[in-house]
C-alpha positions, 0 to 999 in steps of 0.5 A, spaced: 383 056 305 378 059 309 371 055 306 371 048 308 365 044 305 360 041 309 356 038 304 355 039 296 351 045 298 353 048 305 360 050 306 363 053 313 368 059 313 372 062 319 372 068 320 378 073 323 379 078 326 382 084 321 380 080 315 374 081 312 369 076 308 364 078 303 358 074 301 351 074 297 346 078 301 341 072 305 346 067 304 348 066 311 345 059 315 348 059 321 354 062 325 357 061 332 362 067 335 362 074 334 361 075 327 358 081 324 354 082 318 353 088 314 350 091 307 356 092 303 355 099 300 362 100 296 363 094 292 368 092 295 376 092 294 373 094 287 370 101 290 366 105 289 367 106 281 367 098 281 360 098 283 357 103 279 360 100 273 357 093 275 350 097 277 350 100 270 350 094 266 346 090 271 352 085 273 352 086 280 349 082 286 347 086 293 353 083 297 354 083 305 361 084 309 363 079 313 367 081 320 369 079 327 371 072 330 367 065 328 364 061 324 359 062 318 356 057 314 353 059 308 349 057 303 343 059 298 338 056 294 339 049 295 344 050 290 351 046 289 357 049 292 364 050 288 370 052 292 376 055 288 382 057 290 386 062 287 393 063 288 394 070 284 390 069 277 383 073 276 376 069 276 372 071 271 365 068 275 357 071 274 355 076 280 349 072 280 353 066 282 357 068 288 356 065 293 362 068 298 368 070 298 375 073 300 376 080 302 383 080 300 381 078 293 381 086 289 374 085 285 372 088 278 368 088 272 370 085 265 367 087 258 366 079 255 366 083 248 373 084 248 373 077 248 372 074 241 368 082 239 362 083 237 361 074 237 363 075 245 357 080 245 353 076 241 354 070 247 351 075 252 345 076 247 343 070 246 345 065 253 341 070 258 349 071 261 352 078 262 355 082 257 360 084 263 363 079 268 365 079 275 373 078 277 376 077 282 384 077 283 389 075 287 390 070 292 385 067 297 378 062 295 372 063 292 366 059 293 360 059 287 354 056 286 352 051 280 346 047 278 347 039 279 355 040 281 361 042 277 366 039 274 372 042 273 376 042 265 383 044 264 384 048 258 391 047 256 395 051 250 392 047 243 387 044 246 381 048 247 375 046 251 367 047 247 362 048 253 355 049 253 354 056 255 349 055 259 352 049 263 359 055 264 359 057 271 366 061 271 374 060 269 381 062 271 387 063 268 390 065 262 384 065 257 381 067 251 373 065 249 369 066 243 363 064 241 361 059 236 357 055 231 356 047 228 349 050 224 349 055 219 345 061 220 339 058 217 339 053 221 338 055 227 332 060 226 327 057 230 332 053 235 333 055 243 340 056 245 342 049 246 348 045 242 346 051 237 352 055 240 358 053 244 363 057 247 370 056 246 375 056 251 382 057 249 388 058 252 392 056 260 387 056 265 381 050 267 373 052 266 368 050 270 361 047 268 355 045 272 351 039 270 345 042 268 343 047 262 339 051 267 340 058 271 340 060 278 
């Protein structure tokens, strides 16, 4: 695992010479070593039609490459930091949240309405996230932002996990989501988003859920 965290919002990541590392674009606080730095143009492993894709629906975030030799410490915003290693699986994450990631990991965008139909496209209308998600597959870690710190939740199979669409930074695994509702229709005119709506995970896999219900 490249990342080591410094603190809840710093982490410190090693850089290699012939691997290359991605990171959110102004994320970078302080390096030592021969490291290089520059805007990322291809999207990616996911190449050029990737990032066109990501582009058109708006779910894409300006990244730079990261190569060379050192040590970087990144982080963003004063936001909270999450370290997830993937060992194979895909993540499903907002570009928005991505703070830094491995160049080894093939990245990708995922159209949520083909998870749970026209309700996963009602879940992008309603809670602000995006109709299509960011993915990244393979093996190698991925450190995310959050609001508050996350924790994360197992999804087993007969056990599905409700969240808060708001407080939803990302999961991993075998998953299905859907989105639904405790209130009738009629009840929720006039209501924000709230408990009004939850997301449903079902599935093998783990999610991971920030403490707050505010966007980055």
């Amino acid at each position: 695992m490249p990342f080591r965290e410094v603190n809840s919002k710093m982490v410190e990541a090693t850089v290699v010479p012939g691997q290359k590392m991605y990171s959110q674009r102004g994320a970078m606080l302080a390096y030592r070593g021969d490291v290089s730095f520059t805007p990322n143009i291809t999207g990616g492993q996911g190449g050029l039609m990737s990032m066109i894709g990501r582009r058109v629906t708006n779910e894409a975030a300006p990244l730079m490459t990261v190569e060379g030799s050192g040590t970087v410490m990144f982080g963003h915003g004063g936001h909270h930091i999450q370290v997830i290693g993937l060992t194979g699986d895909t993540l499903y994450v907002e570009a928005d949240r991505l703070l830094a990631f491995d160049g080894t990991l093939q990245q990708g965008t995922m159209f949520m309405g083909s998870q749970g139909g026209v309700m996963g496209m009602v879940r992008g209308q309603v809670t602000g996230q995006g109709l299509f998600t960011t993915t990244l597959k393979g093996h190698g870690s991925v450190a995310v932002m959050a609001h508050g710190g996350v924790i994360e939740l197992p999804i087993t199979p007969g056990r599905p996990v409700h969240v808060d669409p708001q407080a939803y930074v990302a999961h991993h695994g075998d998953v299905r989501n859907k989105l639904s509702t405790a209130l009738g229709w009629r009840d929720m005119v006039g209501r924000g988003s709230g408990e009004a709506f939850q997301l449903e995970l079902s599935g093998s896999g783990a999610v991971y859920v920030q403490a707050s219900e505010e966007k980055l």
